[in-house]
C-alpha positions in Angstrom: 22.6 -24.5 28.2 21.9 -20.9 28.2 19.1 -21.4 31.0 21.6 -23.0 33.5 24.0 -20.3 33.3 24.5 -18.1 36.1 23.3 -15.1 36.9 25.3 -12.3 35.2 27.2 -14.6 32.8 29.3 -12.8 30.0 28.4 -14.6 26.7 30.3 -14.0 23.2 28.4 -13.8 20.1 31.2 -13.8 17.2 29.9 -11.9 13.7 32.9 -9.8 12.4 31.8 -7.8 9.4 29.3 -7.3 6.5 26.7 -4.3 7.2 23.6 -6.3 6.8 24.3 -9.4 8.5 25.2 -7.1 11.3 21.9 -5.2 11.4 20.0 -9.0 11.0 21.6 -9.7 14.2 19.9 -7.7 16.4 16.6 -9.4 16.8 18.0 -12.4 18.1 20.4 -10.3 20.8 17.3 -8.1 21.6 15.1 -11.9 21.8 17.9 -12.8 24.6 18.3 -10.3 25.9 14.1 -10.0 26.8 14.7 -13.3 27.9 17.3 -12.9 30.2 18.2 -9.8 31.2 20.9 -10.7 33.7 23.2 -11.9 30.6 26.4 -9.5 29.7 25.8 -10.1 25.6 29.6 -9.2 23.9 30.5 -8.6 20.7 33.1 -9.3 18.6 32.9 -7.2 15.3 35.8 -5.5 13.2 35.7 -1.8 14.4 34.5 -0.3 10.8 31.0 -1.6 11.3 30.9 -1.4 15.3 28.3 1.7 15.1 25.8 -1.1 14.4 25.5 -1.9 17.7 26.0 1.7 19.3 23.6 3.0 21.9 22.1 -1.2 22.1 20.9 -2.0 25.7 20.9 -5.3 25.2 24.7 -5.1 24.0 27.2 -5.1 27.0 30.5 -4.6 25.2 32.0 -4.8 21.9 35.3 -6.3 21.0 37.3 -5.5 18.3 38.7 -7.7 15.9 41.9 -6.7 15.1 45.7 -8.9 14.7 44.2 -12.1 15.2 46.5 -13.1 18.6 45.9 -9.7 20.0 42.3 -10.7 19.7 42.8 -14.3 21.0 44.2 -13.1 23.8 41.6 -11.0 24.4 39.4 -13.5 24.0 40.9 -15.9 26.1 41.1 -12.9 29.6 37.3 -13.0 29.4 36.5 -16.6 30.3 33.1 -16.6 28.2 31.2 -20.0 29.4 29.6 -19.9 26.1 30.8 -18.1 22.7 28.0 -18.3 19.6 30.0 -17.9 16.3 27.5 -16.5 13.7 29.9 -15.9 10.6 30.9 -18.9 10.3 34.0 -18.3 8.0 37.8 -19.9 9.1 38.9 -16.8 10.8 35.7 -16.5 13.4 36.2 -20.5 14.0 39.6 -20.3 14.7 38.9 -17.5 17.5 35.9 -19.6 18.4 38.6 -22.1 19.3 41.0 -19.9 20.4 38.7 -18.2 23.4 39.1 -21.2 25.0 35.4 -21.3 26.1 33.7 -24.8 27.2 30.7 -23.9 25.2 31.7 -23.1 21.6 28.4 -23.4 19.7 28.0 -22.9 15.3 25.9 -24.8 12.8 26.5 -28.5 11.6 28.5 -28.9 8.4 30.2 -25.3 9.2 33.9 -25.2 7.8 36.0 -26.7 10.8 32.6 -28.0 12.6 35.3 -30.4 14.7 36.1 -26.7 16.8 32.2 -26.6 18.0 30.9 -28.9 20.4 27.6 -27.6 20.3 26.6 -28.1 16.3 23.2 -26.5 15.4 21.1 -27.9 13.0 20.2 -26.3 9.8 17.6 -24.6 8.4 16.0 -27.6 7.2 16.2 -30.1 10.0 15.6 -26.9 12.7 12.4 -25.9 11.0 11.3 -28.3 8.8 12.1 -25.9 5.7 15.3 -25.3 3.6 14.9 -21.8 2.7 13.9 -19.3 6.2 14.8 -15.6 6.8 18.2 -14.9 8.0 17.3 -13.7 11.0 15.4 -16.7 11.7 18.6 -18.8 10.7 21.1 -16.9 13.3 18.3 -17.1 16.1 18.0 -21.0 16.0 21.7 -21.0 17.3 19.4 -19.6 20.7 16.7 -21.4 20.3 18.8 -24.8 20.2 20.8 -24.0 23.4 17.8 -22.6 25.4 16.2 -19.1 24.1 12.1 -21.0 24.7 10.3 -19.7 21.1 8.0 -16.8 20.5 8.1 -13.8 18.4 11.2 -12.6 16.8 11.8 -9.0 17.5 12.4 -6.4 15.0 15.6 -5.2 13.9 17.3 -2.1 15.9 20.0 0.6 15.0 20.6 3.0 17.6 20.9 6.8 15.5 23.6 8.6 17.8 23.2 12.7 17.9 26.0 13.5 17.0 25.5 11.9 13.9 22.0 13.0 13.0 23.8 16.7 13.7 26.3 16.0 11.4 24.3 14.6 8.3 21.9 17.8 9.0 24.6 19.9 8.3 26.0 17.8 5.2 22.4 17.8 4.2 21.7 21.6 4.3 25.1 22.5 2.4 24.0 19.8 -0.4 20.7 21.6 -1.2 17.7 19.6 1.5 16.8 22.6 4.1 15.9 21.0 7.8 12.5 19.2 7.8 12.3 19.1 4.1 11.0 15.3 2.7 14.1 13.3 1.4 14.8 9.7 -0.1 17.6 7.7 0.1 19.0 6.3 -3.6 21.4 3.3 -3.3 22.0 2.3 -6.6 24.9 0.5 -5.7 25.8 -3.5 -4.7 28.1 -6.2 -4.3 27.6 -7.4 -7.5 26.7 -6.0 -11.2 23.9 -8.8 -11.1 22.4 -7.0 -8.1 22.6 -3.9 -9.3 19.2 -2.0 -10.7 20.4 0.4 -13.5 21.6 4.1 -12.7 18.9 5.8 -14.9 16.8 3.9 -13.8 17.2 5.5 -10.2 17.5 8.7 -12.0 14.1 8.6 -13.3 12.5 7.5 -9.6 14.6 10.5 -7.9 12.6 13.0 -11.0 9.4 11.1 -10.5 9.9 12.1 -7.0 10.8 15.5 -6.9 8.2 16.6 -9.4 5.2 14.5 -8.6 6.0 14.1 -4.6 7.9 17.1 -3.8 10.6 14.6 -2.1 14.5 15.3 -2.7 16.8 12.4 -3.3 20.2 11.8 -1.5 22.4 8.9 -3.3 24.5 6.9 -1.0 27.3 5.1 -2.4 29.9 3.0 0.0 33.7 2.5 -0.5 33.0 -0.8 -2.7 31.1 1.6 -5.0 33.7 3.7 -6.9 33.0 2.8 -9.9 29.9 3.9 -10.5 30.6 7.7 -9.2 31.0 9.3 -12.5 27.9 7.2 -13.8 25.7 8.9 -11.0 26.8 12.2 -11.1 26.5 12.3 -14.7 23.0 10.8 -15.0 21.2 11.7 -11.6 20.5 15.3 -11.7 19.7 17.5 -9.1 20.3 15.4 -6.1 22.8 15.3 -3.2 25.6 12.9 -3.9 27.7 13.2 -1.1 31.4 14.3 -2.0 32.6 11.1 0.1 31.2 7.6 1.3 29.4 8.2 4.7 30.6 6.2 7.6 28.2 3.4 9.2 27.4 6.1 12.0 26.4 8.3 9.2 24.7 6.1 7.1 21.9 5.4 10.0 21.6 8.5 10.6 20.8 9.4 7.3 18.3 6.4 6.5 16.4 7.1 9.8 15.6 10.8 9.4 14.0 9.3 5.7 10.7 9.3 4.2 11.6 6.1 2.1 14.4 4.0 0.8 14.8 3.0 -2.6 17.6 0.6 -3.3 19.2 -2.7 -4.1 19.7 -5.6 -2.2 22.5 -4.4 0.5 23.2 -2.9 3.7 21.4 -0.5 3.8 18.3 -1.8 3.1 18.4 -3.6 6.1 19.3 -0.4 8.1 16.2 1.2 6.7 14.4 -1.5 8.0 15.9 -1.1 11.3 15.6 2.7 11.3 11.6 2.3 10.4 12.1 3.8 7.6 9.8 2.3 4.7 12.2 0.5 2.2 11.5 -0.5 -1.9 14.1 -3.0 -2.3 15.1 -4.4 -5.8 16.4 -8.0 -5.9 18.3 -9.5 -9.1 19.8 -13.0 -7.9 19.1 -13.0 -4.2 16.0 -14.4 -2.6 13.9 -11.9 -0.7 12.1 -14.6 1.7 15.7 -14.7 2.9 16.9 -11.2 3.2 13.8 -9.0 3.1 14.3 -6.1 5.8 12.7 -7.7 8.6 9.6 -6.7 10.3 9.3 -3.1 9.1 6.7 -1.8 6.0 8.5 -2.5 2.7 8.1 -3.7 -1.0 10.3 -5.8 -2.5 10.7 -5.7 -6.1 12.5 -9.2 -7.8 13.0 -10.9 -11.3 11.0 -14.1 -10.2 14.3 -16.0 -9.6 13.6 -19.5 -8.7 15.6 -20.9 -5.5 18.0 -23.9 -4.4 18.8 -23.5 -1.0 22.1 -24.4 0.0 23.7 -23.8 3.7 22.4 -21.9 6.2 20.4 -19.3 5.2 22.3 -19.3 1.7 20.4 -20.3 -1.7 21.2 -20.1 -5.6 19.1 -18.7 -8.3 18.1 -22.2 -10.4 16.4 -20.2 -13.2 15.9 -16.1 -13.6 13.4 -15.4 -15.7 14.3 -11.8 -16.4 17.8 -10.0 -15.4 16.9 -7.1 -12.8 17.6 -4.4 -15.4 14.8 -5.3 -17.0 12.7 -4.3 -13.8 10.2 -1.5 -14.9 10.4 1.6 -13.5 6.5 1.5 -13.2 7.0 -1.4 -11.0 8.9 0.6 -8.4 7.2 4.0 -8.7 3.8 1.9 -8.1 5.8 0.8 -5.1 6.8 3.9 -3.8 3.4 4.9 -4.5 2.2 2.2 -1.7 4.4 3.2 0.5 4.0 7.2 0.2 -0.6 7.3 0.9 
């Protein structure tokens, strides 16, 4: 399909929000892109997390996702030949419908899979194994319409200068001169069960400071308030910034690093887009699925046993220990790795 379109085609890949799965997607864009240069690769995201894709060449446009027949209508003006939905969710099948496109491609057993007439196969009929990387489950939507197999890319964030200015300047005022070593904290995450304990971070950022002569900046994002008096009253002597940094921000940040420390989130995967070398601590989610992708990292888990489920989903059958039982030995020796 994608090898007989013509030259210069416009083609709609549909993944609307969630920070990571944004950053996971550009292997496979930057894989078809390589590929076929001549393809005009849209995207339709919700504008908070649009600085994913910011200064991409192999990204052509982004679309906003706003009122959903404002962006059905927009859809529609476009005429895509082909349009890939990658989330997967009711809203991003209904405009998968509602572009009108003769091509509408998602994975079989997807809710609504009667919208798609080209239905992917899973993980384990595609590769012959249940449980694969994310990144490796949104690229078979390409490699089953056309994309010929090889080596998956990395994954790419673009750091934008006005940006890296502007986190300079927020860093300076918050105690970390220019050029001075800094780590990113994230202590926060989606759930409580993915969440490595506070003091616990507070502990790595003094191990740091005084055995490393690295500073600590803690990033928390709007899903974290909660935990804002907990950090400020147990992490000492580190920049907590006063408000959540923007996506923009946030890469910014990550890339100008020495390492990343954190839980299972967004961020991790922007650090491993950014090259910036990542300790990641996993409580009920797998890491063979959502490791930061081909970058230099250590991930730090409770020995969960996995059931996969759909897509590039699985379960945690059995957890031997809960993550806030994870040493902090475990992820100084870690950071240790990753710092000689």
């Amino acid at each position: 399909m994608l090898e007989d379109l013509p030259p210069e085609s416009e083609i709609l890949i549909i993944r609307l929000r969630s920070l990571g799965d944004l950053v996971l997607e550009t292997p496979a864009i930057a894989a078809l892109h390589a590929w076929r240069p001549d393809l005009r690769i849209s995207i339709l995201v919700e504008p908070r997390f649009a600085s994913v894709f910011e200064g991409n060449p192999a990204v052509s446009q982004l679309i906003p996702s706003r009122e959903f027949f404002a962006t059905a209508r927009e859809l529609r003006r476009h005429h895509f030949p082909a349009v890939f939905n990658q989330h997967g969710g009711p809203r991003s099948a209904l405009l998968t419908a509602a572009s009108g496109s003769p091509r509408r491609v998602c994975w079989k057993g997807f809710q609504f899979s009667s919208l798609y007439n080209v239905q992917v196969p899973d993980a384990k009929e595609f590769y012959g194994n249940p449980i694969v990387h994310a990144v490796e489950h949104r690229i078979s939507q390409f490699y089953s319409t056309g994309l010929p197999r090889g080596p998956i890319p990395r994954a790419q964030v673009f750091p934008q200068a006005a940006a890296i200015d502007s986190v300079a300047g927020a860093l300076a005022q918050g105690g970390v001169s220019a050029g001075a070593p800094y780590a990113v904290l994230q202590p926060g995450g989606r759930l409580a069960a993915m969440r490595w304990p506070v003091e616990k971070f507070a502990e790595i950022a003094r191990w740091l400071r005084e055995k490393h002569g690295i500073a600590s900046v803690v990033n928390l994002g709007p899903g974290d308030a909660g935990m804002w008096a907990d950090v400020h009253r147990t992490i000492q002597n580190c920049f907590v910034p006063a408000n959540p940094l923007n996506v923009r921000e946030l890469i910014a940040l990550i890339a100008g690093a020495r390492l990343f420390i954190g839980n299972d989130s967004g961020p991790a995967h922007i650090a491993g887009a950014t090259s910036c070398r990542a300790v990641v601590v996993y409580g009920p989610t797998n890491p063979v699925q959502w490791h930061p992708w081909q970058t230099e990292h250590r991930a730090i888990h409770t020995g969960a046993v996995f059931h996969p489920r759909r897509g590039n989903q699985s379960e945690a059958e059995s957890e031997p220990r809960p993550i806030s039982t994870i040493g902090v030995d475990e992820v100084q020796s870690a950071c240790q790795d990753l710092l000689t």
